[in-house]
N, C-alpha and C positions, 0 to 999 in steps of 0.2 A: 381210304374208304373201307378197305375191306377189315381193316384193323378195326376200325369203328364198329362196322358190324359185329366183330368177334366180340367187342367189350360189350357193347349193347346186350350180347346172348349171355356174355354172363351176369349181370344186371337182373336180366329176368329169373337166369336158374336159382339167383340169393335171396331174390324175392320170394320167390315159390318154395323155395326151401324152411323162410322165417317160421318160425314157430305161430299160433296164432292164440291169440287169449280164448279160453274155454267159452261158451256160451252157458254164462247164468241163468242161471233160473230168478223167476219172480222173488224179488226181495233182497237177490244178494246182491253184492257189487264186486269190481275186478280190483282183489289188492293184490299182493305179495305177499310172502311168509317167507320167514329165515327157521331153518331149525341149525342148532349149535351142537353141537356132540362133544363134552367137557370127559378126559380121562381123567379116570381120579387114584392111578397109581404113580409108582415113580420108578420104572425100572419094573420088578417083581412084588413092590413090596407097595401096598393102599396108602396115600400118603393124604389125600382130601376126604376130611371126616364130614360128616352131616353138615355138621356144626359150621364148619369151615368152608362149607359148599355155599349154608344158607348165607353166612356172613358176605360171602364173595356176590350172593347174587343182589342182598340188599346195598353194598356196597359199589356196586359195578353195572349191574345188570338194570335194575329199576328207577336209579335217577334218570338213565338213557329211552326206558322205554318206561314210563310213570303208568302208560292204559293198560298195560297189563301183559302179561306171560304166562306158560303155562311149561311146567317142571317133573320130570317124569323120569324113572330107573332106568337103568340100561345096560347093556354088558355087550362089548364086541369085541373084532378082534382086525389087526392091520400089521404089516409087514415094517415093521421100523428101519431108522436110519443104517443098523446095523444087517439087515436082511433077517433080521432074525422074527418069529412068529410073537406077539404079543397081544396077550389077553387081559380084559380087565374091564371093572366095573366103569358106569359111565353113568351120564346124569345129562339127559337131551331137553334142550329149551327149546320152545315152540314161541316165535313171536309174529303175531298179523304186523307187516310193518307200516306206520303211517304212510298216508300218501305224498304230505312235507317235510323239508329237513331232508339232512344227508343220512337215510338208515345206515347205507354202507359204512361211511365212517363212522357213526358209532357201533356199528359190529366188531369193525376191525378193531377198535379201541377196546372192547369187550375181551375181542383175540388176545389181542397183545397181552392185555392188563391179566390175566389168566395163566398164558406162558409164562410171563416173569412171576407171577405170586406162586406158583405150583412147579414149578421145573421142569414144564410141557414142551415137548418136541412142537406138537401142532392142536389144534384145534378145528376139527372135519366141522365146515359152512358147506349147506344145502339153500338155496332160496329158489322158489317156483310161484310161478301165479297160481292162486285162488280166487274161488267162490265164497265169500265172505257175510252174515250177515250176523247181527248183533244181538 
């Protein structure tokens, strides 16, 4: 019995803990957004040119998400496999993700398909709910 009760109490602290979706305002709706963070060196040295950036996203990025995207500059900086300090230009996708279909997997297929074409360690995924309207 008493074990019941212990589980019960924590039942209610994961509840009260969950996050909760924002309160919309008139007109918008509750989606999800994924933003991507694409490095576009290799090592020290720029290795994804414009060129090669746009190619990748009409190739990769927009047959998976056809309603649209939104593509932006970037430059940050993250602690590599090797501990060491790296900096470098970046190119952040913003996508509202539909409400059907697997978004997730075709992110991760975006991931993947990115590391292998460019020689990327990783590819930083953020997705959060939004307030959405059109």
């Amino acid at each position: 019995m008493l074990l019941a009760l212990a589980l019960s109490g924590c039942a209610t602290i994961e509840r009260a803990q969950a996050p909760r979706e924002p309160a919309c305002p008139a007109g918008q709706e509750h989606l999800r957004t994924a933003q991507l963070f694409f490095g576009r060196s290799a090592g020290q040295t720029p290795n994804v040119s414009e060129a090669a950036f746009s190619q990748f996203v009409d190739q990769e990025i927009t047959p998976r998400f056809p309603d649209g995207l939104t593509v932006m500059d970037g430059g940050g900086q993250w602690r590599g496999s090797e501990n060491q300090l790296i900096r470098e230009a970046a190119k952040v996708v913003l996508i509202v993700l539909p409400r059907k279909g697997d978004a997730l997997q075709k992110i991760n297929a975006v991931r993947d398909a990115y590391k292998t074409r460019f020689s990327q360690e990783t590819v930083l995924l953020i997705t959060q709910a939004a307030c959405v309207s059109f």
